[in-house]
N, C-alpha and C positions, 0 to 999 in steps of 0.2 A: 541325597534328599536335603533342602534347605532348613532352614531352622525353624521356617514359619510352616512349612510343611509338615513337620512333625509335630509341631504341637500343634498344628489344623486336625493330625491325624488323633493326636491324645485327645485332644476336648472331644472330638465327634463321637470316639470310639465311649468317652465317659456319659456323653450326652446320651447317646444308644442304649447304653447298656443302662442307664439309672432311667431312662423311659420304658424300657422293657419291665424293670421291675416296676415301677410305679405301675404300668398295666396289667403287670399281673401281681398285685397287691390283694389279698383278699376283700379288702373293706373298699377298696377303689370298686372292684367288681360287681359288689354289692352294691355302691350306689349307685352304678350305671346298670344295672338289672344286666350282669354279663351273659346268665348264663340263658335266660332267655333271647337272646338276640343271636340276630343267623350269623354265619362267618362273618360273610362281606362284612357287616356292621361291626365285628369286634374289630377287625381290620383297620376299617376307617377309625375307629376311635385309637388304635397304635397308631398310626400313620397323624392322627392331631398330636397326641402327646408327643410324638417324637419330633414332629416339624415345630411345635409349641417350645421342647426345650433347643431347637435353634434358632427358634427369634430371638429368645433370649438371651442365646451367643452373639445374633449378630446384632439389637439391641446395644451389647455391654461394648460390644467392635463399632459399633458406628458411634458411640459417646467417645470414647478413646480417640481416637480420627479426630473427632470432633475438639477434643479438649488439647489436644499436642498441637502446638505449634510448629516444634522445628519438622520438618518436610520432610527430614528420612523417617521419622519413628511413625508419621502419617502414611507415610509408604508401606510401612511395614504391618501395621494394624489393617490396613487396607486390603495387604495380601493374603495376613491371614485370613480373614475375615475371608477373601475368594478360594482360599487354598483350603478353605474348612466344609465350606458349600461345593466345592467341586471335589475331595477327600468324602462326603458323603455321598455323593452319586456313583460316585466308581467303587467307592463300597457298595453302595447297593448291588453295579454288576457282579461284584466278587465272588460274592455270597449268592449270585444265580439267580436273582428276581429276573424273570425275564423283562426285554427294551421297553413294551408296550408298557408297561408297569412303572418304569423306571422315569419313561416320558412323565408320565401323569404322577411321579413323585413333584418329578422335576417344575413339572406345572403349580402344582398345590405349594409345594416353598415358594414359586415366586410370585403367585397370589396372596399368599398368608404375608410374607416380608412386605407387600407394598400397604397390605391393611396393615400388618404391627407399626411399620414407619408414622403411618396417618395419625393411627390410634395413639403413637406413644407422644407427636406432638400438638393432640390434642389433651389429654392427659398432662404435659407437663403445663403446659396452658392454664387448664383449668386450675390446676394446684399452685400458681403463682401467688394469689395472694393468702393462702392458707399460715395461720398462724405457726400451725405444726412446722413448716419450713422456713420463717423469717431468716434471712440471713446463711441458710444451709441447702445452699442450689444443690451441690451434692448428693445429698440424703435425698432431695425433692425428684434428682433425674433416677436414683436407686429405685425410689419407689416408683415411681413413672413407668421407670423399665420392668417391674416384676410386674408391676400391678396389670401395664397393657396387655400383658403373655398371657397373664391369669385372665383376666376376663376374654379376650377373645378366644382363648383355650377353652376352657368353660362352653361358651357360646355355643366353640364350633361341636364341640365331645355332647352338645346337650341339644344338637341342631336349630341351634336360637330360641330352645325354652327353658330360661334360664329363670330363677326363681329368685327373689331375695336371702333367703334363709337358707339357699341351698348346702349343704353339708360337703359336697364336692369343692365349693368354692375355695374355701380353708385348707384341704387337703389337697389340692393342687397348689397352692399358694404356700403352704408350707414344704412343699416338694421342689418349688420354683424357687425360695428363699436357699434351701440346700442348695440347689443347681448353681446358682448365681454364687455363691459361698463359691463354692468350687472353683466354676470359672475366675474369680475375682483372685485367688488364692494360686492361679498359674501365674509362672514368669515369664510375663508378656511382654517382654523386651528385648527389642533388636539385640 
């Protein structure tokens, strides 16, 4: 197993597993009225948070790409970045979701990945001339990156009635701060 392979397999397996708990958080469940809601629907809202906390992998993987220059450490961010998304499908077989299932994962990440992309560089866009960031592109793409995950996460977890004041909003945002901690905090280097 190569080196991008195993920690394709570390982050997804940490991505998974702190999705799962954030879903089953009690105060998370509480604001999404869990227990009133039929399977299918608690379903789909596991299946957001968990494809939510891998935009924000590939998100933090396509900055990385983006920011290296020399052409192997591009190569390599690249790989993980595929070996982390393709490490989460064959998990999914592992673990016995059956194919038809696994399609329509496989679908919803690469619809979700083409809106977080749009989303995140309309988001750094907007935030160009904000005072908060003069000078500190860095901080400007961090936040860019969490912030896109969170609100389209939100959206999708909330079927696009998303409120201003919503109290989920924070609480996934602060779950997504963690996650990104994490990922930010692996040795991602060839």
């Amino acid at each position: 197993m190569s080196t991008s392979s195993k920690l394709a397999k570390s982050l997804v397996l940490d991505i998974s597993q702190s999705g799962f708990e954030f879903w089953q958080d009690s105060e998370f469940r509480k604001l999404v009225s869990f227990d009133s809601l039929s399977q299918t629907e608690q379903d789909r809202i596991f299946n957001e948070v968990v494809v939510t906390g891998l935009g924000l992998l590939v998100l933090y993987l396509d900055g990385a790409v983006a920011e290296i220059t020399l052409t192997k450490h591009q190569v390599y961010f690249d790989q993980l970045q595929k070996d982390s998304l393709k490490f989460f499908i064959s998990y999914l077989e592992e673990i016995g979701i059956p194919k038809k299932f696994v399609k329509i994962w496989q679908k919803l990440i690469d619809m979700r990945l083409e809106e977080y992309r749009e989303d995140y560089q309309l988001a750094l866009g907007e935030s160009s001339n904000w005072k908060e960031f003069k000078g500190d592109l860095k901080m400007r793409k961090t936040w860019a990156q969490i912030e896109t995950v969170t609100i389209d996460g939100l959206s999708h977890i909330r079927r696009g009635k998303v409120k201003k004041d919503d109290p989920l909003w924070k609480m996934l945002r602060f779950w997504l701060l963690g996650l990104y901690k994490k990922i930010s905090s692996q040795k991602l280097k060839p």
